[in-house]
C-alpha positions in Angstrom: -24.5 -4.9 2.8 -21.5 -2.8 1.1 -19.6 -0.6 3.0 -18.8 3.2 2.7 -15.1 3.2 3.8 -15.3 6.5 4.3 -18.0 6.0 7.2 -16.1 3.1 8.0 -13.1 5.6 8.9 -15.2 8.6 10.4 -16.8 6.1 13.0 -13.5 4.1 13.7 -11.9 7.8 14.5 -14.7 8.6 17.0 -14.5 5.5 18.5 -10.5 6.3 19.1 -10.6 9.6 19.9 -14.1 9.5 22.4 -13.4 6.1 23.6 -9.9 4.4 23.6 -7.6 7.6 23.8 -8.6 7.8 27.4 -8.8 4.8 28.7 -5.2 4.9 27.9 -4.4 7.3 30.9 -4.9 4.8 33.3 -4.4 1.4 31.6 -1.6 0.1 29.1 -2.0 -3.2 26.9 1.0 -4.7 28.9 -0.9 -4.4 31.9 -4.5 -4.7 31.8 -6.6 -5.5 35.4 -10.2 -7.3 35.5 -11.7 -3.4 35.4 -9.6 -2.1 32.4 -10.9 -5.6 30.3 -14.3 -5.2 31.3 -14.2 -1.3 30.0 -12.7 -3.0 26.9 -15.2 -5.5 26.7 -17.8 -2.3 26.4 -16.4 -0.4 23.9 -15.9 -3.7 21.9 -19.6 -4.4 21.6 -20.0 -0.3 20.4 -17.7 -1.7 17.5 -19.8 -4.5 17.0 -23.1 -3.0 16.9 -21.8 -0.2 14.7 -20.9 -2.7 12.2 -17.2 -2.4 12.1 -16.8 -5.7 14.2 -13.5 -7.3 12.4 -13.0 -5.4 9.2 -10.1 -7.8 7.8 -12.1 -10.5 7.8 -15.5 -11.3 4.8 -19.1 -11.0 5.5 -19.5 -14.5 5.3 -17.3 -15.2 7.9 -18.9 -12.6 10.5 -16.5 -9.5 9.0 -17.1 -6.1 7.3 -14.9 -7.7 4.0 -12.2 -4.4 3.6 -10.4 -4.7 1.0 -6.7 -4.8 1.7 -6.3 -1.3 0.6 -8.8 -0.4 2.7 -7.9 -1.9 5.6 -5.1 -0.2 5.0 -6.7 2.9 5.8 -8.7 1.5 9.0 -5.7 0.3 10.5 -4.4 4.1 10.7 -7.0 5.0 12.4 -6.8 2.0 14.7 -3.5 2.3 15.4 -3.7 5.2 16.6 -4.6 4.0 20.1 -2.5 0.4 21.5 -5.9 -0.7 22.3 -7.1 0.1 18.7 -6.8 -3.4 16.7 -8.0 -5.5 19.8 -11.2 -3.2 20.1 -12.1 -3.9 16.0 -11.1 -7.8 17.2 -8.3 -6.8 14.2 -5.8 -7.2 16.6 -2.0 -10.1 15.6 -1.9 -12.5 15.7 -5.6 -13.7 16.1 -5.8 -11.9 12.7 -3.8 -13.6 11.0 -4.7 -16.8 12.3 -8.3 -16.0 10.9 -6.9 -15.6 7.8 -5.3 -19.1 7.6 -8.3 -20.8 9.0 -10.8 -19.2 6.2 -7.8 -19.8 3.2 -6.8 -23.5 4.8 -8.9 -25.0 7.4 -11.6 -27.7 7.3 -15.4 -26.6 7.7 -14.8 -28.6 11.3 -11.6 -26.0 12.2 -14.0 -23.2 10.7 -16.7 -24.8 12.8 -15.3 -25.2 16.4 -11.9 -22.9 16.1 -12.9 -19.9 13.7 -16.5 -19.0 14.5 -15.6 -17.9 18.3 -12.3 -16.5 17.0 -14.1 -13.6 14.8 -16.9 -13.7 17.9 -14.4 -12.7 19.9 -15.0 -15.6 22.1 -11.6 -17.0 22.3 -8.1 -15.7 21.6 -5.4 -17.3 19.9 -1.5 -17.5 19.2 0.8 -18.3 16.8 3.5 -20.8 17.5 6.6 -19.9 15.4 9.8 -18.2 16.4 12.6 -20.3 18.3 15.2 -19.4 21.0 17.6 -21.6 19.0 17.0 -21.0 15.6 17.2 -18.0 13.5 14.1 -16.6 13.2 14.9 -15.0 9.6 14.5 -18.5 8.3 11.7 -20.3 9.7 12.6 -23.3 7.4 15.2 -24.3 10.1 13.1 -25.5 13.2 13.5 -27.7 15.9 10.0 -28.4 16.8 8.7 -31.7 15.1 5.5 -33.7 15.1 5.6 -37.3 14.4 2.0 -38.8 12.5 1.3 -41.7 15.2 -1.6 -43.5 14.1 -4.2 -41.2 13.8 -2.2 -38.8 15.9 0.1 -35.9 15.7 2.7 -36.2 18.2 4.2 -32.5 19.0 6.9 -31.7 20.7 9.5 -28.4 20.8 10.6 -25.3 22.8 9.2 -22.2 21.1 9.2 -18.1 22.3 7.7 -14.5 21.5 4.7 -16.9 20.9 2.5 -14.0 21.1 -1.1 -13.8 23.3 -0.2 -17.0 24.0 -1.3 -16.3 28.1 -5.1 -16.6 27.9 -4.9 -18.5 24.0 -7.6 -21.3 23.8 -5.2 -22.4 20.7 -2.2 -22.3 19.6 -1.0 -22.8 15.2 2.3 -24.8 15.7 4.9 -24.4 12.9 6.7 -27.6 13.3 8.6 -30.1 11.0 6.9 -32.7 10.4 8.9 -34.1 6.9 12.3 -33.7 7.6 14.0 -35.8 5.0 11.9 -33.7 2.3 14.5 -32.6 -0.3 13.0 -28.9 -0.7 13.7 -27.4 2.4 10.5 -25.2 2.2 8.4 -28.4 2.6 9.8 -29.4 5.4 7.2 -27.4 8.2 3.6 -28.0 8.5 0.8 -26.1 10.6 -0.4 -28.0 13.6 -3.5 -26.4 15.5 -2.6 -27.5 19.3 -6.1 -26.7 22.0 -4.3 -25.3 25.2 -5.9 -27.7 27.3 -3.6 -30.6 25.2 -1.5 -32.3 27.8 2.0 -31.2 27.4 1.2 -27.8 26.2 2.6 -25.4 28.8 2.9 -21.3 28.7 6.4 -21.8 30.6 6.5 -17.9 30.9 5.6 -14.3 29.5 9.0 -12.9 28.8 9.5 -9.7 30.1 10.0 -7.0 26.9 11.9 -3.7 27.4 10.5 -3.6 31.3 7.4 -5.2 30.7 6.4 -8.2 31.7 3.0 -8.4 29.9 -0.1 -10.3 30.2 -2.6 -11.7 28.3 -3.2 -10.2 24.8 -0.3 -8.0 25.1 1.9 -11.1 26.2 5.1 -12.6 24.5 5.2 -16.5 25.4 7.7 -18.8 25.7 6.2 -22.6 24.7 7.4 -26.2 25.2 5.4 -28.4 23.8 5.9 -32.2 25.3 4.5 -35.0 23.6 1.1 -33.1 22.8 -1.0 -35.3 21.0 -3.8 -33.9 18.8 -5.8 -35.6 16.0 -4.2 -35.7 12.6 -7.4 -34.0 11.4 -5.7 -30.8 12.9 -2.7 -30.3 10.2 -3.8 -27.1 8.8 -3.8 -27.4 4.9 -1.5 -29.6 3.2 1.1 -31.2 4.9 4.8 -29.8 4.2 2.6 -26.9 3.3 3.4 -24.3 6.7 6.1 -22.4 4.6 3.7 -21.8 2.1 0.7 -20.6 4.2 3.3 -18.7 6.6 4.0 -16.6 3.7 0.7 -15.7 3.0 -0.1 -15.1 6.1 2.3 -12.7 6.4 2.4 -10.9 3.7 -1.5 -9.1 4.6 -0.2 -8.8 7.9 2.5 -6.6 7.2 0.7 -4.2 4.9 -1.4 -4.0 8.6 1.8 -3.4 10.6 2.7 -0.8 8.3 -0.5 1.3 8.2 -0.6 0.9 12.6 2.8 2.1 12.4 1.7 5.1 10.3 -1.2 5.5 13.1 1.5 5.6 15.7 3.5 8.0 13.8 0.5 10.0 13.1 -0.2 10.4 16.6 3.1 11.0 17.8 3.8 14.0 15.3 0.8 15.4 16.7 1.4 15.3 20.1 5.2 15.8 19.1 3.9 19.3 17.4 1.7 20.2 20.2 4.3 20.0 22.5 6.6 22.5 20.6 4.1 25.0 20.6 3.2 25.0 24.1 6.2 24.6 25.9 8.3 27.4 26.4 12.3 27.4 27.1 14.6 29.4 29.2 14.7 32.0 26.9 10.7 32.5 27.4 10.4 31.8 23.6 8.6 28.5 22.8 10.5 25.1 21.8 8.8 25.6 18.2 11.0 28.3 17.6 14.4 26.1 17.5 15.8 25.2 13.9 16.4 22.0 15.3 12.4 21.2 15.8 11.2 22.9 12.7 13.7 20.5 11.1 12.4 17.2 13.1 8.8 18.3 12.1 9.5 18.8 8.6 11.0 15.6 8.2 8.4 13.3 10.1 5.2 14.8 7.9 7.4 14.1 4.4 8.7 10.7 5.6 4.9 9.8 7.1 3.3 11.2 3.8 5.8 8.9 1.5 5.4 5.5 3.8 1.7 5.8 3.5 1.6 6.5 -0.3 3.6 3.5 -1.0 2.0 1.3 1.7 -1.1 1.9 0.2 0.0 1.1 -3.3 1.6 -1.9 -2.1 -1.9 -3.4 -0.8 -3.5 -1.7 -4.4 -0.9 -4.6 -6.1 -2.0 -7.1 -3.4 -5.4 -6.4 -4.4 -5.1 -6.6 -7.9 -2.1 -9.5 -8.2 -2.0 -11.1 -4.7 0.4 -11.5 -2.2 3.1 -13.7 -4.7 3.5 -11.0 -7.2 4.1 -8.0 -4.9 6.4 -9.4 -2.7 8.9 -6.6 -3.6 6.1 -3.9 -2.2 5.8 -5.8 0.7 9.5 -6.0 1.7 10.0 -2.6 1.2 7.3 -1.3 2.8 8.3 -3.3 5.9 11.9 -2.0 6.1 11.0 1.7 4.9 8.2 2.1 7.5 9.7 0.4 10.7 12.6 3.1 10.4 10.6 6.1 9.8 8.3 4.7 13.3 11.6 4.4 15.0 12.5 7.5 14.3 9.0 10.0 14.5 8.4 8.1 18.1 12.2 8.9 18.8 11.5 12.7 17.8 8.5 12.7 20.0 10.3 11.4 23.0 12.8 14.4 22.2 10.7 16.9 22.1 8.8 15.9 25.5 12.2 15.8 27.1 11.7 14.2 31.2 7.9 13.5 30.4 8.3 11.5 27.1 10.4 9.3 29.2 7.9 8.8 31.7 4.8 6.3 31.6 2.4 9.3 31.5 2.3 9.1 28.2 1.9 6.5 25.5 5.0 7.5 23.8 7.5 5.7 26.3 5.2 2.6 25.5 5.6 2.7 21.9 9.1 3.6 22.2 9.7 0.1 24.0 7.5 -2.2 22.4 7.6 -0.3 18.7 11.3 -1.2 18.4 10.5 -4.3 18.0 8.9 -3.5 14.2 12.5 -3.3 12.7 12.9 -7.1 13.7 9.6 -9.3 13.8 7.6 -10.5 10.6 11.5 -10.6 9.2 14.0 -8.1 10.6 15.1 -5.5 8.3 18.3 -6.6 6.7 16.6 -10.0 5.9 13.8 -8.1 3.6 16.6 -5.9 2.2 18.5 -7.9 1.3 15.2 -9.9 -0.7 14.4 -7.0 -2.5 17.9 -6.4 -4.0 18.3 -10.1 -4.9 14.8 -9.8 -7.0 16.0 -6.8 -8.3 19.5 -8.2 -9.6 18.0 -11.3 -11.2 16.3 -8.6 -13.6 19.9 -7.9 -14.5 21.0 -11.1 -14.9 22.4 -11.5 -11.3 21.8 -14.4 -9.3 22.8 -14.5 -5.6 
């Protein structure tokens, strides 16, 4: 049946604020034990049976069928919490590998690979990024896979293969025409079971302190002569560039709103903190120029990120992900800065204790940096807008 998204919201917020917020005092998404997954696992089957069981995805599929826009706003409010997307099973990059399955894959991937995936049966990873290559262009790769027969011979060293400890799949990007003259037709998508011989989680690589395991891992892959059937090429083949691109583009409009959450959090316990602590002078830390300043800043820069996120995903909605690739690049460089710099702000004002794990702030703080470099770093996305910009002056370069 159609949703309300404003009920939609008001039970996502409860859920956050009754249920997530505190598990976070004694469990982190970098470190979850058997009794922290099984509390998960509980508050996961509240979202199901209130309906809100993974919004991104359509009702045929097993979803609630948001809108872009308004998954938008839902992502706000699960961001809020680290644990937030993986409750709403919204969580990267099994999202996003929903996405491609549904837009791309056969009725048997849909059948034996998608159905548990938005069941929240299995996890997954995506297969990407490369220690040796510049992850700003994924068209330059040095995993292959060689058609043999009737199978698809992989093989290639990947990392930061996210959730890949735990993954009952991974969606290789691998090259798999290399004399094609467009570069960009080079890659394909290669779904690769974990239990294929050769496929080995060599390690989760330890991120800024934290080793991480299972969905909050970062993976680094080899992949050694892993056959699977050729009926696992996802889409087309030479077709990964293409379907990479769509896939990201939905799944940065989601960063951006679960950055916003972040920030929305942190200017609130930011603001708290002002007003309750007091400073030598017995006046409290509210009172400075300084803070009034920080504060000031974060709710304008917050108010204008979500404003144009959310009119970048009202384009997506209306045009697709093709014709708002400007929005989208913006909106990814614009937001990650103003996330870096509310969470720093927040650390700030907490002084000793924002540094300390008793908070979520320090956690964010490590793992948040990250925004200003994954799904493209910064520069590369800055430097795309300008270039479409320019060419409407007659500039091409």
């Amino acid at each position: 049946m159609p949703y309300q998204i404003e009920d939609v919201l008001s039970k996502a917020q409860k859920i956050v604020d009754e249920e997530l917020i505190p598990l976070e005092e004694n469990y982190s998404v970098h470190h979850m034990d058997a009794d922290c997954i099984e509390k998960l696992d509980e508050i996961r089957a509240k979202v199901q049976a209130q309906g809100l069981w993974t919004p991104q995805i359509e009702e045929h599929f097993g979803g609630v069928g948001l809108s872009v826009f308004d998954h938008g706003l839902l992502s706000e409010v699960m961001g809020q919490s680290p644990f937030g997307h993986y409750a709403f099973n919204a969580q990267a990059p099994d999202a996003g590998n929903m996405e491609v399955l549904i837009e791309y894959g056969t009725p048997e991937q849909q059948e034996k690979w998608l159905k548990p995936l938005v069941h929240g049966k299995i996890r997954s990873c995506f297969s990407m990024t490369e220690k040796d290559f510049a992850g700003s262009n994924p068209v330059n790769m040095g995993t292959t896979a060689v058609l043999e027969g009737d199978e698809w011979v992989v093989n290639g060293h990947k990392w930061y293969t996210s959730s890949a400890d735990g993954a009952s799949f991974a969606i290789v990007m691998c090259v798999t025409d290399p004399d094609a003259e467009v570069p960009h037709k080079r890659a394909s998508m290669i779904l690769v079971p974990a239990d294929t011989p050769g496929y080995e989680v060599v390690r989760n690589i330890p991120v800024m302190g934290d080793a991480g395991i299972g969905w909050g891992s970062h993976s680094e892959m080899r992949y050694t002569n892993c056959r699977v059937p050729k009926e696992n090429l996802i889409g087309e083949r030479g077709a990964g560039f293409k379907i990479a691109q769509g896939r990201l583009g939905p799944g940065r409009i989601h960063h951006c709103m679960r950055w916003l959450g972040i920030s929305k959090r942190a200017f609130d316990m930011m603001c708290r903190r002002a007003a309750e602590r007091e400073i030598a002078t017995g006046v409290p830390l509210a009172s400075k120029q300084t803070i009034q300043n920080w504060i000031a800043e974060s709710q304008a820069e917050i108010n204008a990120a979500r404003l144009m996120v959310l009119e970048a995903a009202k384009k997506m909605d209306a045009v697709g992900t093709y014709k708002a690739r400007i929005e989208i690049s913006t909106i990814k460089f614009f937001c990650s800065k103003i996330l870096c710099d509310v969470l720093d702000r927040a650390v700030q004002v907490h002084g000793s204790l924002g540094m300390s794990d008793d908070l979520v702030l320090a956690q964010w703080w490590r793992h948040e940096r990250a925004s200003r470099i994954y799904d493209g770093p910064d520069e590369a996305h800055k430097s795309s807008v300008a270039r479409q910009i320019l060419k409407g002056y007659g500039v091409k370069v």
